[in-house]
Structures are given as C-alpha cells and as structure tokens.
C-alpha positions as CSV (number, residue, x, y, z in Angstrom):
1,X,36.7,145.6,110.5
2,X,38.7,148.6,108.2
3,X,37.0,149.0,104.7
4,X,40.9,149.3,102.7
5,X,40.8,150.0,99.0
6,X,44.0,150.5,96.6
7,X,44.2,153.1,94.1
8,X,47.2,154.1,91.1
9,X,47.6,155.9,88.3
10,X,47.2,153.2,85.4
11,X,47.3,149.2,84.7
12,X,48.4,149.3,81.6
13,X,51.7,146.8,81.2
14,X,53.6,144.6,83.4
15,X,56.9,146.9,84.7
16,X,58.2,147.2,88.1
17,X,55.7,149.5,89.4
18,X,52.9,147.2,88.7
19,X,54.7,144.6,90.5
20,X,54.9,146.7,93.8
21,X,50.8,147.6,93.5
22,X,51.0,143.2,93.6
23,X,52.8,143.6,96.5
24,X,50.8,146.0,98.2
25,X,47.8,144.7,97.1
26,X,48.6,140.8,98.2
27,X,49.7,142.0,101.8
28,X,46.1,144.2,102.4
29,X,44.1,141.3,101.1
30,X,42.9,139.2,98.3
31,X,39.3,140.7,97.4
32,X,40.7,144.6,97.9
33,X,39.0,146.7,95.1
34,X,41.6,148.7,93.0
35,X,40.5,152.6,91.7
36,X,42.6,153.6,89.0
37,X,42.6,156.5,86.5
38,X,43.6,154.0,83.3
39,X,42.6,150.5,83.3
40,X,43.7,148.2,79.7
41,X,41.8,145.4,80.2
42,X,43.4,142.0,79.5
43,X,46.9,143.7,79.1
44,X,48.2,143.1,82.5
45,X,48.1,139.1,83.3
46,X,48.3,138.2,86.9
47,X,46.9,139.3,90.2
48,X,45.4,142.7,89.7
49,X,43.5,141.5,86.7
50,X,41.6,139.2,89.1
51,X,40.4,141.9,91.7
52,X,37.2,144.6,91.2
53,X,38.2,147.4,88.6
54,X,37.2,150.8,88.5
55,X,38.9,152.9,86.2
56,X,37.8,156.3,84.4
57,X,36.7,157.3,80.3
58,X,40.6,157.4,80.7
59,X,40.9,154.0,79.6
60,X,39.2,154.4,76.3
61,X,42.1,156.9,74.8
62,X,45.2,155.6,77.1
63,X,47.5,152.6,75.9
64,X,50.7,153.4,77.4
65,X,52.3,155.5,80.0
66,X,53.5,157.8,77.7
67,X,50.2,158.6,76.1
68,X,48.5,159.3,79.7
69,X,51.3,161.6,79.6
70,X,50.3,163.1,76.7
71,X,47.0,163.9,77.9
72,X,47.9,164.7,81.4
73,X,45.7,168.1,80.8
74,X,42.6,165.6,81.1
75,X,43.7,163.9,84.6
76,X,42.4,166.2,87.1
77,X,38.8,165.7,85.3
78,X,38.5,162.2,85.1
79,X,40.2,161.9,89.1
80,X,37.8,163.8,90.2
81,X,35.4,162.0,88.4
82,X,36.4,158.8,90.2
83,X,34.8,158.7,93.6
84,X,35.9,156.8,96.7
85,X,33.1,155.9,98.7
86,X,33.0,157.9,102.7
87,X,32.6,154.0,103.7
88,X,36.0,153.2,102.6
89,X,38.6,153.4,105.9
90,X,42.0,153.8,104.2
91,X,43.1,154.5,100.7
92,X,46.5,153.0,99.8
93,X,47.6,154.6,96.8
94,X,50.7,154.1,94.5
95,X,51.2,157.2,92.4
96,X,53.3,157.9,90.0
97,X,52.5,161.5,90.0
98,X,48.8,161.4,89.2
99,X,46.4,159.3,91.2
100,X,46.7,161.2,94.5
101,X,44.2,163.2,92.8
102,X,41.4,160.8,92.7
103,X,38.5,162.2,95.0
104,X,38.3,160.8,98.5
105,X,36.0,162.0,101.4
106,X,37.7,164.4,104.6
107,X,37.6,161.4,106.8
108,X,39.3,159.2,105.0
109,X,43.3,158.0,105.7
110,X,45.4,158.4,102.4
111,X,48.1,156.8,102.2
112,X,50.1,157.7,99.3
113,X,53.4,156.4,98.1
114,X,54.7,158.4,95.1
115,X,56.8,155.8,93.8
116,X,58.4,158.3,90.5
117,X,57.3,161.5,89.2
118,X,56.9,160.5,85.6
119,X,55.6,164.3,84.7
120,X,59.4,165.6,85.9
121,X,61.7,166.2,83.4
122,X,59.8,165.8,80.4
123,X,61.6,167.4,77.3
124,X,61.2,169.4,74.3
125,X,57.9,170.0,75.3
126,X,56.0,172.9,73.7
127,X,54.6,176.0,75.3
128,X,51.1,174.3,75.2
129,X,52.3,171.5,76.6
130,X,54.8,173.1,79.3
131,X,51.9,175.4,80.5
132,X,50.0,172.1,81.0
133,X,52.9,170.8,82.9
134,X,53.2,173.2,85.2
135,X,49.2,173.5,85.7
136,X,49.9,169.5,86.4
137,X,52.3,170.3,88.5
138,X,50.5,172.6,91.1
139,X,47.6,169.8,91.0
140,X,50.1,167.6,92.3
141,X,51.6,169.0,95.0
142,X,48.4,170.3,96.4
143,X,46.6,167.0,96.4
144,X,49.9,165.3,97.8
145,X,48.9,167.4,100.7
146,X,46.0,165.3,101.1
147,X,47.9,162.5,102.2
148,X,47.8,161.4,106.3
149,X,51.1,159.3,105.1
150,X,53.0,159.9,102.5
151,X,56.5,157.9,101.2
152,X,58.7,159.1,98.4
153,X,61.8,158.7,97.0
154,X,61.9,162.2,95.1
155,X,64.0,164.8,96.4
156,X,61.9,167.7,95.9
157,X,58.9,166.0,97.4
158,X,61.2,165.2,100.6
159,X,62.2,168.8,100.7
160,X,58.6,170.3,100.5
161,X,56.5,167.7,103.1
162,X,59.0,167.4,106.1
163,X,56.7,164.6,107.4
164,X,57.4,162.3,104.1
165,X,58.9,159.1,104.6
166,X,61.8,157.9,101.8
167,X,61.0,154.8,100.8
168,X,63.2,153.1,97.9
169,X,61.5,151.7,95.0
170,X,61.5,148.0,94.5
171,X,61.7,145.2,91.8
172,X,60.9,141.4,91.8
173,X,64.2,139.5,91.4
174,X,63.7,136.5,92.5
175,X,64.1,134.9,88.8
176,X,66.9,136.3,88.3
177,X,70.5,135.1,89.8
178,X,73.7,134.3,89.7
179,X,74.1,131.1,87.4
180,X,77.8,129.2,86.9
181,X,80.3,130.3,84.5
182,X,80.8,127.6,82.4
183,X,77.4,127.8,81.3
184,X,78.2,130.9,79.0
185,X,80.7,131.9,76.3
186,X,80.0,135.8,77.2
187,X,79.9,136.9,73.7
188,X,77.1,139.4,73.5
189,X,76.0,142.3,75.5
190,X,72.9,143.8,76.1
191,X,71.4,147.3,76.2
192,X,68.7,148.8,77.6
193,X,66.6,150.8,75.0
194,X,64.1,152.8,76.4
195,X,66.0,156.2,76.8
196,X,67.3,156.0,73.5
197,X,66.4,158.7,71.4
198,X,65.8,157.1,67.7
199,X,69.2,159.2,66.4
200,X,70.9,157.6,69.1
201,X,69.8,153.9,68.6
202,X,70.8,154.4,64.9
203,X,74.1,155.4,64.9
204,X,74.7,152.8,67.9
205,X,73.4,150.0,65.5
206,X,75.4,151.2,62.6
207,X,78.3,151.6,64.7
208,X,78.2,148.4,65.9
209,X,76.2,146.0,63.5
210,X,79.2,143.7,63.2
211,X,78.8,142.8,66.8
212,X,76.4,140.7,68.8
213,X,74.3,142.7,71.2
214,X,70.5,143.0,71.8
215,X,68.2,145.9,72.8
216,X,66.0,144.9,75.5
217,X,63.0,147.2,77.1
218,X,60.1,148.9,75.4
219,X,60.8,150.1,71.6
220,X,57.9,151.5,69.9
221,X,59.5,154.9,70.0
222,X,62.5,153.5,68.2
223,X,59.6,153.3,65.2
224,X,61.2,152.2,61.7
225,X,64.2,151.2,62.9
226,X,62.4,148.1,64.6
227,X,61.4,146.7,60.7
228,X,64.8,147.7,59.7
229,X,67.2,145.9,62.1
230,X,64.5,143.5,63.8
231,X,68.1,140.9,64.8
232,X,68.9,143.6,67.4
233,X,65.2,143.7,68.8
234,X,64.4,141.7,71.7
235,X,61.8,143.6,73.0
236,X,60.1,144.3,77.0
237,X,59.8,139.9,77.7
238,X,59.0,138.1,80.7
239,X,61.6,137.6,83.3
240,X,61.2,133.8,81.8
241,X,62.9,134.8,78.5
242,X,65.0,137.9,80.3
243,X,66.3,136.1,83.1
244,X,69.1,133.5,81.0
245,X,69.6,136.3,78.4
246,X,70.8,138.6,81.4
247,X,73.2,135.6,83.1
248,X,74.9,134.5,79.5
249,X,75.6,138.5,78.6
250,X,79.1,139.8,79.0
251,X,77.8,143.2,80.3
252,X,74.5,145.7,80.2
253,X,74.9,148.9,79.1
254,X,72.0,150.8,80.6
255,X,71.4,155.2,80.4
256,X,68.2,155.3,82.4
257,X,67.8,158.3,84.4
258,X,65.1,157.0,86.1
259,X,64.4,153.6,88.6
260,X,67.2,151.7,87.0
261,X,65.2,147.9,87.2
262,X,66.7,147.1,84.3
263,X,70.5,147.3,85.4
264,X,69.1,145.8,88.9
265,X,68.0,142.3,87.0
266,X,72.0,142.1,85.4
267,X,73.4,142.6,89.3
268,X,71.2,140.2,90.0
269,X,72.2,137.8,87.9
270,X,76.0,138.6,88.5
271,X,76.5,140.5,85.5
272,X,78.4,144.3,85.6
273,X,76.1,147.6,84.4
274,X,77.7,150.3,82.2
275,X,75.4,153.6,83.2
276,X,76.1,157.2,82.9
277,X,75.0,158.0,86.2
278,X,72.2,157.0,88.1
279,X,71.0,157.9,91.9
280,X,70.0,155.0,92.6
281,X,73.6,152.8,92.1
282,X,76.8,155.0,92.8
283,X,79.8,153.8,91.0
284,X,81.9,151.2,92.8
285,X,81.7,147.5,92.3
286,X,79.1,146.1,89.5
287,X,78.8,149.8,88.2
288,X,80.8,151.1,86.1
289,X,81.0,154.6,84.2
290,X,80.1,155.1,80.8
291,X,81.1,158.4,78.6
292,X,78.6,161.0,78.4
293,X,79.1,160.5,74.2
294,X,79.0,156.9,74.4
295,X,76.3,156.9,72.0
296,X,77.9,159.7,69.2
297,X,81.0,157.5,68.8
298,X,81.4,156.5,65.2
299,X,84.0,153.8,65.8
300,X,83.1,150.8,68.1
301,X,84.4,151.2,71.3
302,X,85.7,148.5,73.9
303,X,84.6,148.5,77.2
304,X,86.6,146.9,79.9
305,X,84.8,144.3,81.6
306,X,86.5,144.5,85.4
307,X,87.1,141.3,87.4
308,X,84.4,140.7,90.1
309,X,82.9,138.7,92.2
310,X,79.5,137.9,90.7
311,X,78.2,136.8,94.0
312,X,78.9,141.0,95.0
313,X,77.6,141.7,92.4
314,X,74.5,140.3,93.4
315,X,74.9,141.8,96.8
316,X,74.2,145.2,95.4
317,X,70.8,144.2,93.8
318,X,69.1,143.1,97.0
319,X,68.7,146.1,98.5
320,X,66.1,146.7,95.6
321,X,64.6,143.3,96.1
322,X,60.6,143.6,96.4
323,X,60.3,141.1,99.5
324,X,62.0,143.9,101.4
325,X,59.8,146.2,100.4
326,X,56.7,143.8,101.5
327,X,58.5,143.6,104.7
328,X,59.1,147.4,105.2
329,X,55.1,148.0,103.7
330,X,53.2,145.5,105.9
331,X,55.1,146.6,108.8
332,X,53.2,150.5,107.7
333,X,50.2,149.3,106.4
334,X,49.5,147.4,110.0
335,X,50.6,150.1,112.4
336,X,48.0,152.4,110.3
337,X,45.7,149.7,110.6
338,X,45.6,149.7,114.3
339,X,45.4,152.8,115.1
340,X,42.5,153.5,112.8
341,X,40.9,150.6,114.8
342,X,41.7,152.1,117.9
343,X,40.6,155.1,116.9
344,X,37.2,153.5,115.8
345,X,36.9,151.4,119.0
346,X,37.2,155.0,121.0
347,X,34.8,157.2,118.7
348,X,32.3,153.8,119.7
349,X,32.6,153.9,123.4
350,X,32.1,157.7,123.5
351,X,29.0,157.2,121.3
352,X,27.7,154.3,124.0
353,X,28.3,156.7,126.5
354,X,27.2,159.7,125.7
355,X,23.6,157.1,124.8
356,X,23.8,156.1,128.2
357,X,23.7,159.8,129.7
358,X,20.8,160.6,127.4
C-alpha cells in the first residue's frame, strides 16, 4: 500500500484554492496528513481542519496570504525546515508558488500543481523587496524542477518545463445557480473589491453613493474607508450569504487580474460580469468589457446590461466547476498510483530473486 501525503503553501482562509486542496485531499483519502508552510488554526472550518497538521514557525507571524508575502525572504528556511519522511510514496502538492520547496527525499514522487504564482506581478515593491523577489523567484523555479509531474496554468511555467501539464483552476459552484426572474427587482450591483487600490475604492464610492451597490471580497486593505462607508461593505461571506446576493444583482463588475472565482459565481448564477480583461473569460456572451478608467470617472456611469440567456450564461461557468477538476485529478492521481505500485511490486520480485540466487 502507497504512503500519499498532501502538502501547500498555507491554510489560512477559506478561498477557491483551499477548496481544490478539499478536493484533492477527499479523492487520496480521508486520514491523508497535510504539510504546509502556514497553518492558522481554527480559521479554516471544514475538512482540512480535521486531518494531521504540520506546519512550520511560519504560522506564528503569518495571518493572511498577503503577509506570507511579505515575508517570502523567510520561506526557503522554514520549507526546508519541514521534512517529508523517505517513507512517504508520493507527495501531492498544491502550490501557489512556494510549497514545492518543502524538503522531500530523492526517491520520492512529487507531484506538484502550481495552481497561481501569487509572487508574479507584485507592485511598487522596493529594491529590498524586489531583490527578495527575484532571490524567491530562482528558488522557485529550481525546486519546480523537482517535480516527477507537474500541472500549471502559468504561461511562463509552460514555456520553461515542456513536460508540464495545463490544468485549469477550479471553484465550487454548486451553490450557486440560475434562480427565476421574478424573484428579483435587479436594483443593485455588486463589485468585487479586492484589486481595488484604496484611491480607487474612494472615488468609486463617492462617485456613486447615491446608488445601491455592494463590495464583496476581502477588504482590510481598503482600511478606513470600511468605518467610513460600512453600508457598502459586505465583506469575503459564505457561499450561504453570497449565493442570493449574486442571483438578485443586476450585474458584477469585477477587475481581477488573477483566477477570476468571483465573476465565475455571478455566471453561475446567470448574472453578466463587467471585467477589464481577464485570461481566463474572453469577451463574448456573459462578459462584457469595462473601460480601462472605469474607476477615475467622476460622474456615474451607466452600463448596459445586454439581453441574454441566463441559462448561457451559466454554460460558461462550468468549465470552472470543481467536480471536473476531481474528475480530471483522480483520473492523475490513480494512473501515478499504479505505476508506483507496479514499480514497487517489480523492485520486490527482483529483491526475492536475487535472495534466492544467494
């Protein structure tokens, strides 16, 4: 029987990527031990809490994914200070730029799926901090050669390891879906606040503060603008409390850059997405462009709402949907599985035979 273990960069809240290392975790097995660089206990309710921890001195100075970030200079330390037992078989490991890094012995298979760089395209960084970057940076991309397997979604990643698999990212949307229209009178709309900048957020609230809309997502950077204007605050929420606020919205407005799970959970519920540009959903039907200077208008500005089937809507989100991803991973996960067995099962008979001949 394999000895399978999990590892990742940090359990610290409940987002998208902690929902895939549930799914990868649920499909290996329920008692599979989890190694991770930054562990905040208690913050993170549901299965991982419930399986063997170890985690690194990390967790005593890291809240949030931006503050491991912030110390990414300490990373390579405390990954190396995390040991992998030489008992453990296979290594699955969901990184998001970091724990392909924790130490593992020759032997053993690593399988890595760098799910998002979150180190690429920081900004306004100092020279301190964009020497460290680049020091993380070489780290990186010498332990990704580590991996026996390795999926990605990032370009440069793909370009560099010609044996890399892309693999899309994944969301759970099961809670969220396409609900009937006469439920709704349409007359709010929500945006998605996390790649504000604090300028921007401010003149879009004084821009608009005569009309009903809600910022959704993570907002401590937003800082004093959260005890000034708390009314347009609603804050990173289950998908219990997202889920009817996304069906009863007219439209999302939604700049991420990044793994846009946000604007996925509006298709999902039939709604359109106003973006600037994301890799991930092309513009066509759901998605809809939004000026570069949305954000430095002084006036309020209208956006056209086109007329669409919400069911194809929908359509578009499922591609993202996490129980393909479980489909796509287990079919992986068991092929590695086998031939590590068989490769076991042959390493055995030569040892039995070569006892024999003695």
């Amino acid at each position: 029987m394999l000895k399978v273990v999990v590892s990742c960069d940090a359990v610290v809240e409940r987002d998208f990527y902690i929902e895939c290392l549930e799914t990868m975790m649920g499909v290996i097995g329920e008692n599979v031990e989890l190694y991770t660089l930054v562990h905040r206990q208690g913050q993170v309710i549901g299965p991982v809490e419930q399986r063997k921890i170890h985690s690194t001195f990390l967790s005593k100075m890291v809240k949030s994914w931006d503050e491991l970030l912030d110390k990414s200079h300490l990373i390579h330390g405390a990954a190396q200070g995390l040991f992998i037992p030489c008992s453990v078989d296979l290594v699955v490991n969901l990184s998001r730029g970091f724990s392909q890094e924790i130490k593992v012995c020759d032997k053993t298979h690593l399988f890595t799926y760098l799910i998002e760089d979150i180190n690429q395209g920081k900004k306004n960084l100092s020279l301190l901090k964009r020497f460290f970057s680049s020091f993380v940076r070489s780290k990186q991309m010498k332990y990704l050669k580590r991996a026996d397997t390795l999926w990605t979604n990032e370009e440069y990643i793909l370009s560099q390891f010609p044996n890399a698999k892309q693999v899309t990212p994944a969301t759970s949307l099961k809670d969220y879906k396409v609900l009937p229209e006469g439920m709704f009178k349409r007359d709010y709309f929500l945006i998605n606040c996390e790649p504000l900048s604090i300028e921007e957020a401010r003149l879009f609230i004084e821009t608009y503060k005569d009309h009903k809309f809600k910022f959704i997502g993570k907002e401590d950077h937003l800082g004093e603008l959260l005890g000034q204007y708390p009314q347009f605050f609603f804050g990173n929420k289950c998908s219990g409390e997202l889920a009817p606020l996304y069906a009863g919205a007219n439209y999302v407005i939604d700049t991420e850059a990044k793994f846009p799970h946000f604007a996925l959970k509006a298709l999902s519920c039939g709604r359109p997405v106003f973006t600037i540009g994301n890799k991930f959903l092309p513009f066509g039907l759901g998605v809809h462009k939004l000026n570069d200077d949305f954000f430095a208008q002084t006036a309020p500005v209208a956006l056209d709402v086109p007329e669409e089937d919400p069911k194809k809507r929908h359509g578009i989100s499922a591609n993202y949907e996490m129980v393909k991803f479980k489909h796509i991973f287990h079919r992986e996960f068991q092929k590695i599985c086998d031939e590590l067995e068989a490769k076991k099962a042959s390493q055995a008979s030569k040892s039995n035979d070569s006892c024999c001949e003695a």
